[in-house]
C-alpha positions in Angstrom: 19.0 107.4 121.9 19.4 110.9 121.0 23.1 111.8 121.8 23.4 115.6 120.1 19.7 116.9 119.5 19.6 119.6 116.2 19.3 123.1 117.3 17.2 125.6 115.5 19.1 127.3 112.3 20.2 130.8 113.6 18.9 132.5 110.1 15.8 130.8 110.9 15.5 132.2 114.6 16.4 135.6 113.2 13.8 135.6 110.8 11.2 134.5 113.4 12.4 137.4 115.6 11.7 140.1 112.5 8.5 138.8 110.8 6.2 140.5 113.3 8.2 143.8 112.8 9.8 143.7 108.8 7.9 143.2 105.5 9.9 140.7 103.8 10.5 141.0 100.5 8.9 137.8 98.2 12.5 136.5 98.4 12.8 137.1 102.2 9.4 135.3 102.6 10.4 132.2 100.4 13.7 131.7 101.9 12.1 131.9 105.6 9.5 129.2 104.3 12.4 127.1 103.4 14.5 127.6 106.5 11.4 127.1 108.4 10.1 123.6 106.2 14.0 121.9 106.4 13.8 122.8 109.7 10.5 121.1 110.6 11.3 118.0 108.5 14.7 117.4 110.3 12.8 117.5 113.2 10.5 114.7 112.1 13.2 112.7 110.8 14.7 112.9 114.5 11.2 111.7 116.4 10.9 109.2 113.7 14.8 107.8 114.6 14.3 108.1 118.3 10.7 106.4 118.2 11.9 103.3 115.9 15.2 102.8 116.5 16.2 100.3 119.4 17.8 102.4 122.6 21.5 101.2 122.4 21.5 103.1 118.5 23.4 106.4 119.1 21.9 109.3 116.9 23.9 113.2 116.6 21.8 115.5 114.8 22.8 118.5 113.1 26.6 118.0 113.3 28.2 121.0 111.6 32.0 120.1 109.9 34.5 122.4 108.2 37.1 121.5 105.5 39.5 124.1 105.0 37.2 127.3 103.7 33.9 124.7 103.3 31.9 124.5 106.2 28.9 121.8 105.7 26.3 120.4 108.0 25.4 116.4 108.6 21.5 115.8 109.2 21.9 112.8 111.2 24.5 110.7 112.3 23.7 107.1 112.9 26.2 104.8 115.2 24.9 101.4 115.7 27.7 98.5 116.7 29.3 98.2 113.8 28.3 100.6 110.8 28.1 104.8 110.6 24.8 106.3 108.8 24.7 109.6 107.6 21.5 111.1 106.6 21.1 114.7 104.4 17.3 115.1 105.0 15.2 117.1 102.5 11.6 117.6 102.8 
């Protein structure tokens, strides 16, 4: 069961918002495809847990954490009875 579904990344939303108005630059472009193919496969990975996993298995997707300056992002966190999974998904 999904507890915390992943929200889009807000650099990828922004990009979405300019590409029918800005040229991007070959940079621009690649860095949007990127943003927009983790995005897409985090996404997967989180149909895959819900469809697979029994109900009673709590998932939290896209849990962002800072330590002092560093500010990082967990994928997935899986809490079944007795054990924590975390998951850093790349495509």
């Amino acid at each position: 069961m999904i507890k915390k579904i992943g929200q889009k990344p807000y650099g990828l939303s922004i990009f979405e918002a300019l590409q029918a108005r800005v040229n991007f630059t070959q940079q621009e472009t690649n860095y949007f495809h990127q943003l927009q193919v983790g995005y897409d496969g985090e996404k997967r990975w989180e149909q895959l847990l819900e469809k697979e996993l029994p109900d009673h298995f709590i998932i939290l997707s896209d849990i962002r954490l800072e330590l002092g300056t560093t500010t990082f992002q967990i994928d997935s966190i899986l809490l079944t009875g007795d054990t924590l999974y975390l998951f850093d998904v790349k495509n």
